[in-house]
CHARMM internal coordinates of N, CA and C (Angstrom, degrees):
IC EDIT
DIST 1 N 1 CA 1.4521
DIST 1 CA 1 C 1.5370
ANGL 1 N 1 CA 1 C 108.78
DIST 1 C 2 N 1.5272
ANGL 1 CA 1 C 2 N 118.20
DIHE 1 N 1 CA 1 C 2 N 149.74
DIST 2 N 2 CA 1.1855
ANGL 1 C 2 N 2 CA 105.54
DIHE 1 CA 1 C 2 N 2 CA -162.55
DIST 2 CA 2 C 1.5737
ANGL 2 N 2 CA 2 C 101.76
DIHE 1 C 2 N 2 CA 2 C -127.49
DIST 2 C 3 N 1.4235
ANGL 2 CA 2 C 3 N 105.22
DIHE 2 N 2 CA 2 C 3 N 106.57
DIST 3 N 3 CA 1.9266
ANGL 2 C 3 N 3 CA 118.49
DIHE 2 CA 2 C 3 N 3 CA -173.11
DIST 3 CA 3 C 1.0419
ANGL 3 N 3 CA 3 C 101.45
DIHE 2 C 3 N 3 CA 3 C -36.53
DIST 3 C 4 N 1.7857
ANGL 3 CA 3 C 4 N 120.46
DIHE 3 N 3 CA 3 C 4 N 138.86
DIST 4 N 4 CA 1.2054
ANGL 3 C 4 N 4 CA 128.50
DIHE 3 CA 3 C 4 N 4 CA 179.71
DIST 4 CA 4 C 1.4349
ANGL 4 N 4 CA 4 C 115.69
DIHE 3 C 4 N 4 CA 4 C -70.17
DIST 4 C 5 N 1.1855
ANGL 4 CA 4 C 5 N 127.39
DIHE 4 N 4 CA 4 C 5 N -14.73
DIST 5 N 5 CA 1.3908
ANGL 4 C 5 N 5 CA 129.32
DIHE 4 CA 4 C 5 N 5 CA 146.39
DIST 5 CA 5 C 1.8490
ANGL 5 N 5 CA 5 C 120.41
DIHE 4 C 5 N 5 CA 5 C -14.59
DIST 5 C 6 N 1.0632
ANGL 5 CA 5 C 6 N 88.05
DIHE 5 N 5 CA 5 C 6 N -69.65
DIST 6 N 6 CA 2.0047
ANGL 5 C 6 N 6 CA 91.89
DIHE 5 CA 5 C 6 N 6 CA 171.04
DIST 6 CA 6 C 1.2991
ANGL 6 N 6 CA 6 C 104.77
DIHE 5 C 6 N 6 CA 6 C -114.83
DIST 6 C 7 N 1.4830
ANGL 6 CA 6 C 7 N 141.24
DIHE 6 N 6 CA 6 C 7 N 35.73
DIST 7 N 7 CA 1.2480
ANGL 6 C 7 N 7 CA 139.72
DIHE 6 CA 6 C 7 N 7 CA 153.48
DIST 7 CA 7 C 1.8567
ANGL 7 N 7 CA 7 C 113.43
DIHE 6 C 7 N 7 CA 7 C -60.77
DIST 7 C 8 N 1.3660
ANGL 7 CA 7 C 8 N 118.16
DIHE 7 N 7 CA 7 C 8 N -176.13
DIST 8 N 8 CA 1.2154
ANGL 7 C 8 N 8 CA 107.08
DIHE 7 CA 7 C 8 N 8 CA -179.93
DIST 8 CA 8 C 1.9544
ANGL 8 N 8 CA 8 C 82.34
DIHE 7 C 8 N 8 CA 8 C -173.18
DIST 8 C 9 N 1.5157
ANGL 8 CA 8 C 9 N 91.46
DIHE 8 N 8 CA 8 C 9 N 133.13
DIST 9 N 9 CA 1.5446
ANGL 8 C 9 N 9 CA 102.59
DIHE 8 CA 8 C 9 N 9 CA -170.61
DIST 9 CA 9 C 1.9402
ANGL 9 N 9 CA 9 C 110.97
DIHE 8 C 9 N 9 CA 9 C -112.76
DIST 9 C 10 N 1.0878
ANGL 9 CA 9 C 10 N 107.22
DIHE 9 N 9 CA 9 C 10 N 143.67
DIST 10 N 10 CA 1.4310
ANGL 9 C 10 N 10 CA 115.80
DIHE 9 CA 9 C 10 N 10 CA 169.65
DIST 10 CA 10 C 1.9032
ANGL 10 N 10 CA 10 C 121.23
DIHE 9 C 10 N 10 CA 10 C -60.44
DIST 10 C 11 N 1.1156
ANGL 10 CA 10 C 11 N 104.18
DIHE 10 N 10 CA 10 C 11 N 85.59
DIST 11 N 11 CA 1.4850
ANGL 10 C 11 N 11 CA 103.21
DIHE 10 CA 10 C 11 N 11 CA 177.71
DIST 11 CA 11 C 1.5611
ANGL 11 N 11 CA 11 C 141.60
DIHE 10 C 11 N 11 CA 11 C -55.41
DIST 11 C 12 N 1.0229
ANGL 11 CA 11 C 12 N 104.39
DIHE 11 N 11 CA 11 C 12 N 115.95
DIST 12 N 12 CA 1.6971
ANGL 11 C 12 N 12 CA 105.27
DIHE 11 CA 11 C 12 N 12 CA 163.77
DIST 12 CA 12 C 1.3235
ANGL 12 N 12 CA 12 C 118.26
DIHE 11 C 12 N 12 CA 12 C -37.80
DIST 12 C 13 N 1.4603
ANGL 12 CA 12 C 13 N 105.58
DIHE 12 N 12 CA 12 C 13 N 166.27
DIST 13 N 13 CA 1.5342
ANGL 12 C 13 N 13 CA 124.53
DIHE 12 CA 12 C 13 N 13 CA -157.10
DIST 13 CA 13 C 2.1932
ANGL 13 N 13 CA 13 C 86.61
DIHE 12 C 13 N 13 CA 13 C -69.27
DIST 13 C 14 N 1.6261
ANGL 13 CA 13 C 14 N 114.66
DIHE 13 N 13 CA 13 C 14 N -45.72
DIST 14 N 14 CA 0.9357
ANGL 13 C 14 N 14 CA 138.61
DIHE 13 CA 13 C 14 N 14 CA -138.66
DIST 14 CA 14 C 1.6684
ANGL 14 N 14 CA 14 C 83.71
DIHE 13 C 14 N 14 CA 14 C -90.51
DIST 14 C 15 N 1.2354
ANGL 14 CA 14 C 15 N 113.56
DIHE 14 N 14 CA 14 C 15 N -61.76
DIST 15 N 15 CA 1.1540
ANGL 14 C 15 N 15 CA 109.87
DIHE 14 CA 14 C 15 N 15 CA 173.48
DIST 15 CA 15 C 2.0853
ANGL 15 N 15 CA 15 C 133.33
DIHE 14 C 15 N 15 CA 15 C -21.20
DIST 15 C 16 N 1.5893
ANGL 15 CA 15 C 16 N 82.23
DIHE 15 N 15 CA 15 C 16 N -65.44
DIST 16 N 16 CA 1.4969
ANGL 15 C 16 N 16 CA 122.10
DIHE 15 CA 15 C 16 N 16 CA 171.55
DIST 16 CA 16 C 1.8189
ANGL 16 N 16 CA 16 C 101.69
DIHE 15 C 16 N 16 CA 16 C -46.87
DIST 16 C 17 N 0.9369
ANGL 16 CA 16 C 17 N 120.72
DIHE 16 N 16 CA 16 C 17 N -36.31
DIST 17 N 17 CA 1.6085
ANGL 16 C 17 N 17 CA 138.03
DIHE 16 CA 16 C 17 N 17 CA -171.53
DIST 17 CA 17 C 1.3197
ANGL 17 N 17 CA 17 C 107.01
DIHE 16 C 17 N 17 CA 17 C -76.30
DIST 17 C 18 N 1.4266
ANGL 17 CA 17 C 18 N 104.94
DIHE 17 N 17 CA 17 C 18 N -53.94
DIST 18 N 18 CA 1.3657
ANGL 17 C 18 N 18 CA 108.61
DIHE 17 CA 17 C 18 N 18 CA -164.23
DIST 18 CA 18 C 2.0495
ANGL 18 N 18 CA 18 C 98.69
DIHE 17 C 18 N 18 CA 18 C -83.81
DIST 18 C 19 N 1.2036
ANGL 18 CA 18 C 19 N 122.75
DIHE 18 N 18 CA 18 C 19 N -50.11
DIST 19 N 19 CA 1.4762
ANGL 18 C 19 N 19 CA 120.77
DIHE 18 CA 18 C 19 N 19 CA 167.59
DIST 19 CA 19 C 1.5617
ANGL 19 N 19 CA 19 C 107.88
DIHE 18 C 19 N 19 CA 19 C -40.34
DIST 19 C 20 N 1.4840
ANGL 19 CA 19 C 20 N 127.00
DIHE 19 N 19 CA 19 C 20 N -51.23
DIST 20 N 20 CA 1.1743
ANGL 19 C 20 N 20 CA 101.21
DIHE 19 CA 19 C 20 N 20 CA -177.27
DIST 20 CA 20 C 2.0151
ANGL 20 N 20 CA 20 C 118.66
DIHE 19 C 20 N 20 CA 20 C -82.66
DIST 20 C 21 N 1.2429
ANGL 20 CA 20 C 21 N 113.76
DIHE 20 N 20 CA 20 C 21 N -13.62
DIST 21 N 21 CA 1.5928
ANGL 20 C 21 N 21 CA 104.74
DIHE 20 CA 20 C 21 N 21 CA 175.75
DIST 21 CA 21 C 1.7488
ANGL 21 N 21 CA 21 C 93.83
DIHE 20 C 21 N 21 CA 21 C -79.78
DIST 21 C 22 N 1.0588
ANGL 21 CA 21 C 22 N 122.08
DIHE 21 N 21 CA 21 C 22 N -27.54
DIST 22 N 22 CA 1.3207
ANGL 21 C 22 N 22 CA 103.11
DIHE 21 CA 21 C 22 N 22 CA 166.35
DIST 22 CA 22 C 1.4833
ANGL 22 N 22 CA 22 C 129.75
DIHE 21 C 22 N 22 CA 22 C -66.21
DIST 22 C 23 N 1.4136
ANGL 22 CA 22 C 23 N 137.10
DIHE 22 N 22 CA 22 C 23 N -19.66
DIST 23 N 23 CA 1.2735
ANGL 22 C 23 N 23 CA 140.51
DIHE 22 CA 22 C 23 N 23 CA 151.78
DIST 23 CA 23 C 1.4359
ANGL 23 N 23 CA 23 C 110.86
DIHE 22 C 23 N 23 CA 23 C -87.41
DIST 23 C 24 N 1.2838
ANGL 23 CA 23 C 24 N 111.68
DIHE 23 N 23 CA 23 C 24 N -7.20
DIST 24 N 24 CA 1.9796
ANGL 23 C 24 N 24 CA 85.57
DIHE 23 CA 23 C 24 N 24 CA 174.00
DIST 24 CA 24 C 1.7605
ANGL 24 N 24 CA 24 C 87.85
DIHE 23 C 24 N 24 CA 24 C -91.90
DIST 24 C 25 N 1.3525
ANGL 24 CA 24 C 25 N 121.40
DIHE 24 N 24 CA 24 C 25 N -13.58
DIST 25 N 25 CA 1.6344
ANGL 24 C 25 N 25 CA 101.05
DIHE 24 CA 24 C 25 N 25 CA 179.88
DIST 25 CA 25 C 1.2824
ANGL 25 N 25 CA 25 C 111.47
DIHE 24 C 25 N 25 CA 25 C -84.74
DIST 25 C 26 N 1.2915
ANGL 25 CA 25 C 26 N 132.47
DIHE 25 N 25 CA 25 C 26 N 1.51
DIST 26 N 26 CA 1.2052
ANGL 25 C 26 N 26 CA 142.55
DIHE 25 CA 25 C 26 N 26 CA -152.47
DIST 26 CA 26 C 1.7301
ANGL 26 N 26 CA 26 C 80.41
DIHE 25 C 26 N 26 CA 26 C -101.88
DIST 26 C 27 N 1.4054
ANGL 26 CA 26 C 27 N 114.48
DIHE 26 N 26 CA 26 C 27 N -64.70
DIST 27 N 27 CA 1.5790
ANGL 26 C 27 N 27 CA 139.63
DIHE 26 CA 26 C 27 N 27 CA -170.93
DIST 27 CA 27 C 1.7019
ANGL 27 N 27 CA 27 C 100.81
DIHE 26 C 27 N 27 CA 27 C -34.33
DIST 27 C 28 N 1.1537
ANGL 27 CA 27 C 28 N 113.07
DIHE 27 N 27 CA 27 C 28 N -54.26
DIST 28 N 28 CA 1.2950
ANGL 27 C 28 N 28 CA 158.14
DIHE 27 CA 27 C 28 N 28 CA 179.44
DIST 28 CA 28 C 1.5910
ANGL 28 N 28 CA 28 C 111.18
DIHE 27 C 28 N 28 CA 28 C -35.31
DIST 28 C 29 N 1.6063
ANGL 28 CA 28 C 29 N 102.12
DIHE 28 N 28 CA 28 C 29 N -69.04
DIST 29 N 29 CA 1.1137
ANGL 28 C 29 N 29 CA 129.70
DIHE 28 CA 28 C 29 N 29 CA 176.51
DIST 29 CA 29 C 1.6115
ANGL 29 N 29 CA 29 C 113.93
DIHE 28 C 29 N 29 CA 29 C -67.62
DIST 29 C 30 N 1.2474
ANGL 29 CA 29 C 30 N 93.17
DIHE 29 N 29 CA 29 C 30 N -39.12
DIST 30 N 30 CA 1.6554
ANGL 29 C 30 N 30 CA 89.15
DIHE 29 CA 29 C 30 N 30 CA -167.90
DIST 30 CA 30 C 1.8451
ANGL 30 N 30 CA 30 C 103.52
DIHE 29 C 30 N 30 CA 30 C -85.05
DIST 30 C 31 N 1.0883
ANGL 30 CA 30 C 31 N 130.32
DIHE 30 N 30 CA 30 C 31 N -13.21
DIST 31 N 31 CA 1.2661
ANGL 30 C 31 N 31 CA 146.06
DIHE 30 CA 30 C 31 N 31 CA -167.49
DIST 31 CA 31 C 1.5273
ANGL 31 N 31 CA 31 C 102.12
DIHE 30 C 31 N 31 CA 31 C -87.12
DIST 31 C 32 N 1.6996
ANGL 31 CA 31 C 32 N 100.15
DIHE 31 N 31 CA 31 C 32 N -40.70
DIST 32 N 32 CA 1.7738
ANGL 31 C 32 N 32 CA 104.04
DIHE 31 CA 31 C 32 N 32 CA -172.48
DIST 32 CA 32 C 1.9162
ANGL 32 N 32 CA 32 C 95.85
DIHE 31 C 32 N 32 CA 32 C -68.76
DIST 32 C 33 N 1.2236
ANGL 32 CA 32 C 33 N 113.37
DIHE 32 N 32 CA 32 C 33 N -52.51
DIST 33 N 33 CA 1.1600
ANGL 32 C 33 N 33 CA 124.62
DIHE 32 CA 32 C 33 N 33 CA -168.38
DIST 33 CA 33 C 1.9610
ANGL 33 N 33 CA 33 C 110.59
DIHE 32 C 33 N 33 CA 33 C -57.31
DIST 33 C 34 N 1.0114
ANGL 33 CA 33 C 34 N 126.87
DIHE 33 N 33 CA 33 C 34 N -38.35
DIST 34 N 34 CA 1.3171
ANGL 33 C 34 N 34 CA 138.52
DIHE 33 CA 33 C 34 N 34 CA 178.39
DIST 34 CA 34 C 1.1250
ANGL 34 N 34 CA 34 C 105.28
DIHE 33 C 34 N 34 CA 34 C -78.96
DIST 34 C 35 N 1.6331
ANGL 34 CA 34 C 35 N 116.56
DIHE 34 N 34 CA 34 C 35 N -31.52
DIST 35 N 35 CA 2.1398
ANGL 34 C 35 N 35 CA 104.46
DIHE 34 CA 34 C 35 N 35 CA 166.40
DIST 35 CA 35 C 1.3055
ANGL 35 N 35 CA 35 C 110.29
DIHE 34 C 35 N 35 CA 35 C -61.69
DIST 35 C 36 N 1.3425
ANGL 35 CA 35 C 36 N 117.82
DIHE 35 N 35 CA 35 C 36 N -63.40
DIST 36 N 36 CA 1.3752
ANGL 35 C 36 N 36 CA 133.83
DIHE 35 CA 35 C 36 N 36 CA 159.75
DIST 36 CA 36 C 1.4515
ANGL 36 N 36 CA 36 C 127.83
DIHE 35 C 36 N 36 CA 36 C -18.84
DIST 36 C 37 N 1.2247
ANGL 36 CA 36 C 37 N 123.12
DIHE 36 N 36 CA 36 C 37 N -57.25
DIST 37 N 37 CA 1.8945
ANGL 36 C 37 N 37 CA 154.08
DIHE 36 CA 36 C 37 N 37 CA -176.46
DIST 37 CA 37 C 1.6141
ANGL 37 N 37 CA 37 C 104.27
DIHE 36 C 37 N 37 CA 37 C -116.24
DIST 37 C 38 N 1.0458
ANGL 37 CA 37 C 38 N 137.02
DIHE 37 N 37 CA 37 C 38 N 62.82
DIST 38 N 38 CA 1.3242
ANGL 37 C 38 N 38 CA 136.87
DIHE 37 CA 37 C 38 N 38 CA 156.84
DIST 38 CA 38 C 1.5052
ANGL 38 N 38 CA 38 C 132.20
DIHE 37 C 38 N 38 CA 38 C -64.56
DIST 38 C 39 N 1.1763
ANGL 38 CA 38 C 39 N 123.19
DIHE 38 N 38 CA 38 C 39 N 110.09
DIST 39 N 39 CA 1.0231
ANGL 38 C 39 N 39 CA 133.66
DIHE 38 CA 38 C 39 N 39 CA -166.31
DIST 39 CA 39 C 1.6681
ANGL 39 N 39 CA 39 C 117.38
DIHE 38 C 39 N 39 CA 39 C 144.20
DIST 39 C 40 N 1.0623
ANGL 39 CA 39 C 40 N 113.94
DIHE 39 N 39 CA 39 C 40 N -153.58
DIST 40 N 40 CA 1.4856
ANGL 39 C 40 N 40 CA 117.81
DIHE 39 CA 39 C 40 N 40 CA 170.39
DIST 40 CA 40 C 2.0558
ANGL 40 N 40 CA 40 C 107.29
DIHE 39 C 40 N 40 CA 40 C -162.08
DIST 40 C 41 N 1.5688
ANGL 40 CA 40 C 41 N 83.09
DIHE 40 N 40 CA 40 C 41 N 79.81
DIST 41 N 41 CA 1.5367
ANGL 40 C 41 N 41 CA 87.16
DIHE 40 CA 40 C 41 N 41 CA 164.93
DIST 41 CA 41 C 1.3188
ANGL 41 N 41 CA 41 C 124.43
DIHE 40 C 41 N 41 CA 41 C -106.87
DIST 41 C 42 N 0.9371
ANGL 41 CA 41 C 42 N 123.21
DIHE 41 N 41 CA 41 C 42 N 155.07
DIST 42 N 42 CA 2.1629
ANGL 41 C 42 N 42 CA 138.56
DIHE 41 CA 41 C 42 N 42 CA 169.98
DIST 42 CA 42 C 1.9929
ANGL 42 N 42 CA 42 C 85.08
DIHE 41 C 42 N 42 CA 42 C -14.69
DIST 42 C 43 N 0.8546
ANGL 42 CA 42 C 43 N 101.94
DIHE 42 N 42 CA 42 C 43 N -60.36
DIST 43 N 43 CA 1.8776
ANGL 42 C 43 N 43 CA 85.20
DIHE 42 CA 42 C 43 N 43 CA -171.03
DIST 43 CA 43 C 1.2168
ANGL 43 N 43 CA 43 C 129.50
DIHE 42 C 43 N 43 CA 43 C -88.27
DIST 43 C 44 N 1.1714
ANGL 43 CA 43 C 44 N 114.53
DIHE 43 N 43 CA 43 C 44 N -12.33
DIST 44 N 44 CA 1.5468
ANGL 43 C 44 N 44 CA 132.24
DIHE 43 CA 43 C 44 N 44 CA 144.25
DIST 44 CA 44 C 2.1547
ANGL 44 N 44 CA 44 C 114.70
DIHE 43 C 44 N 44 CA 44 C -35.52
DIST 44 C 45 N 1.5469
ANGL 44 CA 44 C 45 N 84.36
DIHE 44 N 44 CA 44 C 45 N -64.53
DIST 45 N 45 CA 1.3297
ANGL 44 C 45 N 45 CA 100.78
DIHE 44 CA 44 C 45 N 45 CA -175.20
DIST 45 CA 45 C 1.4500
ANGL 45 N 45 CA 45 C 115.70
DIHE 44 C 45 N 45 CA 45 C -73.20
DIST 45 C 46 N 1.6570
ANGL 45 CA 45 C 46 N 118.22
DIHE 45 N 45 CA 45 C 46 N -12.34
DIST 46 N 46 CA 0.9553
ANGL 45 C 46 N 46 CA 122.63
DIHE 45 CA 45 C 46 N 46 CA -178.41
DIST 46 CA 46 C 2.1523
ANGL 46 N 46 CA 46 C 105.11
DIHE 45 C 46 N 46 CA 46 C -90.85
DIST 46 C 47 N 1.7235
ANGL 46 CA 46 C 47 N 81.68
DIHE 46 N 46 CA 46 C 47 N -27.69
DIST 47 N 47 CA 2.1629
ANGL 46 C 47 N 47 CA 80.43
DIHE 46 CA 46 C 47 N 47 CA -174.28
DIST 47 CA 47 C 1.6850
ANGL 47 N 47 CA 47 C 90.79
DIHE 46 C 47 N 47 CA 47 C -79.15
DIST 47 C 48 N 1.0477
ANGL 47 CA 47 C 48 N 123.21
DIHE 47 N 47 CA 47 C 48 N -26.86
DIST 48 N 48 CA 1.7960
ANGL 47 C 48 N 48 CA 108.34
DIHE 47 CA 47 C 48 N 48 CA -177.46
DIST 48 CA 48 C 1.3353
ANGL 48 N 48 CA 48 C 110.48
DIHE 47 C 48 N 48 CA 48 C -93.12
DIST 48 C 49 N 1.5044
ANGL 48 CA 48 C 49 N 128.31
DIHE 48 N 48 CA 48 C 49 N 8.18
DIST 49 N 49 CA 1.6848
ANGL 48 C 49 N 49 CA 109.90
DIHE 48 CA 48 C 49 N 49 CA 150.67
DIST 49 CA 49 C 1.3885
ANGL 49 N 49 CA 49 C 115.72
DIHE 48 C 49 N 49 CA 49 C -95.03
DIST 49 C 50 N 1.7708
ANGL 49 CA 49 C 50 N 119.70
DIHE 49 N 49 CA 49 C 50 N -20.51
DIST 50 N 50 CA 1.3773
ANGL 49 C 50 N 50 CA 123.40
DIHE 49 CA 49 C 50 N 50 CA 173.65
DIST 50 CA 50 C 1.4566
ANGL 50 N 50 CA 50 C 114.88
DIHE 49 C 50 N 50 CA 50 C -58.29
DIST 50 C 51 N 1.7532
ANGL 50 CA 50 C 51 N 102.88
DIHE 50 N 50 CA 50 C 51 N -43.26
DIST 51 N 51 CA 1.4449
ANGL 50 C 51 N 51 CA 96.71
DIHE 50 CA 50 C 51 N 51 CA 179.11
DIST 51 CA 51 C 1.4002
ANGL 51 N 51 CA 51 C 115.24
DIHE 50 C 51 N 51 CA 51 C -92.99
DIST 51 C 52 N 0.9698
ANGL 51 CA 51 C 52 N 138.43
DIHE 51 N 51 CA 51 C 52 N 26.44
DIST 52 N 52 CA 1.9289
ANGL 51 C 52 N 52 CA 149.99
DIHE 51 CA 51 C 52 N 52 CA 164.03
DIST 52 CA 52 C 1.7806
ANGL 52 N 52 CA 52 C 80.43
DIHE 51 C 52 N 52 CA 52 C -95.85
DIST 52 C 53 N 1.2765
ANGL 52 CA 52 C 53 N 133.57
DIHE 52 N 52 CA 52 C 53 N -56.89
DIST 53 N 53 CA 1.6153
ANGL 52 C 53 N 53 CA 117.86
DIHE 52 CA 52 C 53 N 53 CA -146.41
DIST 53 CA 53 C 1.7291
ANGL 53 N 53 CA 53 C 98.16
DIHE 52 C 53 N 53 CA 53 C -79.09
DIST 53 C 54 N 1.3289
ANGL 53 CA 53 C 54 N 107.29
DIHE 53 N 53 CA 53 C 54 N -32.16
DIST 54 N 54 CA 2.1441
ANGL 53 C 54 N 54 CA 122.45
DIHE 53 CA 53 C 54 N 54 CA 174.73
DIST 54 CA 54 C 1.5256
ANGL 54 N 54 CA 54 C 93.24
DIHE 53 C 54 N 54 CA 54 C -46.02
DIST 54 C 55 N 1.9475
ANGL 54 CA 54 C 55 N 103.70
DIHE 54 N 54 CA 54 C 55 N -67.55
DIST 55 N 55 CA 1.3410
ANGL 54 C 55 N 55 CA 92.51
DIHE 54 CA 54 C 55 N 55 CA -170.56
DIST 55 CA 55 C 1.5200
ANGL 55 N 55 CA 55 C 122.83
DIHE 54 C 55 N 55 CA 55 C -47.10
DIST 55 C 56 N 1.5673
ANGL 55 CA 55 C 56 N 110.68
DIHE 55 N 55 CA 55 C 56 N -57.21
DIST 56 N 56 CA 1.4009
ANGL 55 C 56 N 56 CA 109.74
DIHE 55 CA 55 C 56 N 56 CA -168.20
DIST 56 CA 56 C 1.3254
ANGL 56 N 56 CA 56 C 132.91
DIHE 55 C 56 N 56 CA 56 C -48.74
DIST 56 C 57 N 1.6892
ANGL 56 CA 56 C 57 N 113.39
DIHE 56 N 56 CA 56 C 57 N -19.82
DIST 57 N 57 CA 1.1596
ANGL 56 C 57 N 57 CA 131.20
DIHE 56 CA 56 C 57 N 57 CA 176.82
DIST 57 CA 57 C 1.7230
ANGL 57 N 57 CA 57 C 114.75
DIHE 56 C 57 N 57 CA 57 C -86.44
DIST 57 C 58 N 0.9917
ANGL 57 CA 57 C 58 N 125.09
DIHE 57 N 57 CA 57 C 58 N -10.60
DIST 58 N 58 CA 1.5144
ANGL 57 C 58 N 58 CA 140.73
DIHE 57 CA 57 C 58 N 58 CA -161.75
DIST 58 CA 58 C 1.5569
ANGL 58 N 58 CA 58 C 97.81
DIHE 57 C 58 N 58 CA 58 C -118.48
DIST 58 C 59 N 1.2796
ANGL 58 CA 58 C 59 N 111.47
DIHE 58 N 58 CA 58 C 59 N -31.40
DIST 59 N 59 CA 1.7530
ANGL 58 C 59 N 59 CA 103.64
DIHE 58 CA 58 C 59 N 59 CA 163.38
DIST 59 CA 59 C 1.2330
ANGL 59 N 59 CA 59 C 113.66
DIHE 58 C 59 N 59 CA 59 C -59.70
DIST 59 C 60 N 1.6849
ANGL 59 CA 59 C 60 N 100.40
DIHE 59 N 59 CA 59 C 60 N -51.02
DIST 60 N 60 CA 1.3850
ANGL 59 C 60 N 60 CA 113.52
DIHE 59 CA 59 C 60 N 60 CA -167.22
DIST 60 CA 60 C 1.4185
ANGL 60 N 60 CA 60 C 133.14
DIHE 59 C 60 N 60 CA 60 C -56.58
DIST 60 C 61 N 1.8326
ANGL 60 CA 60 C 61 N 86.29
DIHE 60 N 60 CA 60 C 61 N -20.12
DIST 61 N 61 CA 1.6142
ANGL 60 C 61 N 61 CA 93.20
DIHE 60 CA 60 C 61 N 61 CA -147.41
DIST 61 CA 61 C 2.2852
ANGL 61 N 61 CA 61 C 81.03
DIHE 60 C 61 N 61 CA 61 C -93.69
DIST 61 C 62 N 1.3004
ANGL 61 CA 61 C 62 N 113.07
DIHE 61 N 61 CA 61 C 62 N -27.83
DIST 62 N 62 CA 1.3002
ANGL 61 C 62 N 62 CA 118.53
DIHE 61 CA 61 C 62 N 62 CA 152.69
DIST 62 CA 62 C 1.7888
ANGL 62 N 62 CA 62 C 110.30
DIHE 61 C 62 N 62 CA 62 C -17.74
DIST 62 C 63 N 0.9943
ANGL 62 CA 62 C 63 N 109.42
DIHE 62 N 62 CA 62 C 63 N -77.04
DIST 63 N 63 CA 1.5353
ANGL 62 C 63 N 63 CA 104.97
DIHE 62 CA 62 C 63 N 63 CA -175.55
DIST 63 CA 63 C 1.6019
ANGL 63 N 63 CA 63 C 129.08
DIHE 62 C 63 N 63 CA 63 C -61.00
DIST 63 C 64 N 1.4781
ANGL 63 CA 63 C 64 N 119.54
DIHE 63 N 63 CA 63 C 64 N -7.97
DIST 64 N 64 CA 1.2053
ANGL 63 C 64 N 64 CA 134.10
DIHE 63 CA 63 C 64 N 64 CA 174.98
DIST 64 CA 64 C 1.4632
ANGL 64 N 64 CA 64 C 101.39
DIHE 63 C 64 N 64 CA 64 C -86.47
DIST 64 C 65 N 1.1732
ANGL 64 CA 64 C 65 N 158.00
DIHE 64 N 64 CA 64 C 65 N -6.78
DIST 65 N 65 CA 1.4823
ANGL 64 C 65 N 65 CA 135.45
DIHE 64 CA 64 C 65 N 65 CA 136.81
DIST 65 CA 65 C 1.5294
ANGL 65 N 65 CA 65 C 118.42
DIHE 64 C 65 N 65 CA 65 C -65.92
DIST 65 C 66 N 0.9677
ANGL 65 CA 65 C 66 N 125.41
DIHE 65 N 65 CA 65 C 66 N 163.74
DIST 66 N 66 CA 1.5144
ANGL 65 C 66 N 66 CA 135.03
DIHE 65 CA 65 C 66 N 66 CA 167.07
DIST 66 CA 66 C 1.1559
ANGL 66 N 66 CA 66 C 118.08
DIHE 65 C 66 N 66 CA 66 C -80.02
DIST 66 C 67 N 1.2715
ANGL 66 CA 66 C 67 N 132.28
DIHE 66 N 66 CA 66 C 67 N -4.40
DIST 67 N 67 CA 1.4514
ANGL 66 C 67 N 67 CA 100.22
DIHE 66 CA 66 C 67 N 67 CA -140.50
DIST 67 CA 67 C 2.2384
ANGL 67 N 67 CA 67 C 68.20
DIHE 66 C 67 N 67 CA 67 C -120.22
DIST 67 C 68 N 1.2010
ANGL 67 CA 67 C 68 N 110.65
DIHE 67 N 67 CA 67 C 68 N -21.40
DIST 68 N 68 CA 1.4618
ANGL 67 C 68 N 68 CA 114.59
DIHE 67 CA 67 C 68 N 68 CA 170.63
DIST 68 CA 68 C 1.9030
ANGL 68 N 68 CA 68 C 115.62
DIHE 67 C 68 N 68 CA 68 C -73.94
DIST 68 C 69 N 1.5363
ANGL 68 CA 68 C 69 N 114.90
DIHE 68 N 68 CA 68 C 69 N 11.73
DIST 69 N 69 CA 1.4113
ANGL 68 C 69 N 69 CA 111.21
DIHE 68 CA 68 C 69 N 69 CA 178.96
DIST 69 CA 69 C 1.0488
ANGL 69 N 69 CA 69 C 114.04
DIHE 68 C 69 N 69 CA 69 C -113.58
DIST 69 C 70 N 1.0604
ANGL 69 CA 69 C 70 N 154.22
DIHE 69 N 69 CA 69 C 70 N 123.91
DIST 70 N 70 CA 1.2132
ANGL 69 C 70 N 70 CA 161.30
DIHE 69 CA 69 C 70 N 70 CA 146.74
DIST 70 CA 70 C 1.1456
ANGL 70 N 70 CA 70 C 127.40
DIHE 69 C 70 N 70 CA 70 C -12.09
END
COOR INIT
IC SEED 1 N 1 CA 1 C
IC BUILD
C-alpha cells in the first residue's frame, strides 16, 4: 500500500478549478512582482522558488478535501 504521503488522487471537476485559479494566481503574483523587481537577482531567484514550493503545496493541499476527488 502506498502512504498517502506520495499518493496522488483523481480530481474533481471542482477540484481541477480550484488547482488552476490557484496557478493563474500564483502566475499573477509572480508577474506583479517582476514589474515591480526587474531583473533577475539572488532574491528574485530566491522569491520565484518560494513561490513554485507555496504553489506546490496549495495544489497539494487541494486534494486533501473530498469534495475536490473524484
Amino acid at each position: 500500500m502506498i502512504d498517502p504521503l506520495f499518493s496522488t488522487v483523481q480530481l474533481s471537476f471542482e477540484g481541477l478549478r480550484k488547482v488552476n485559479t490557484l496557478r493563474e494566481s500564483f502566475t499573477e503574483m509572480v508577474e506583479i512582482i517582476e514589474a515591480i523587481l526587474p531583473g533577475y537577482s539572488r532574491e528574485i531567484s530566491i522569491i520565484r522558488t518560494k513561490l513554485e514550493e507555496a504553489s506546490f503545496y496549495a495544489v497539494k493541499a487541494v486534494r486533501n478535501y473530498k469534495e475536490n476527488q473524484a
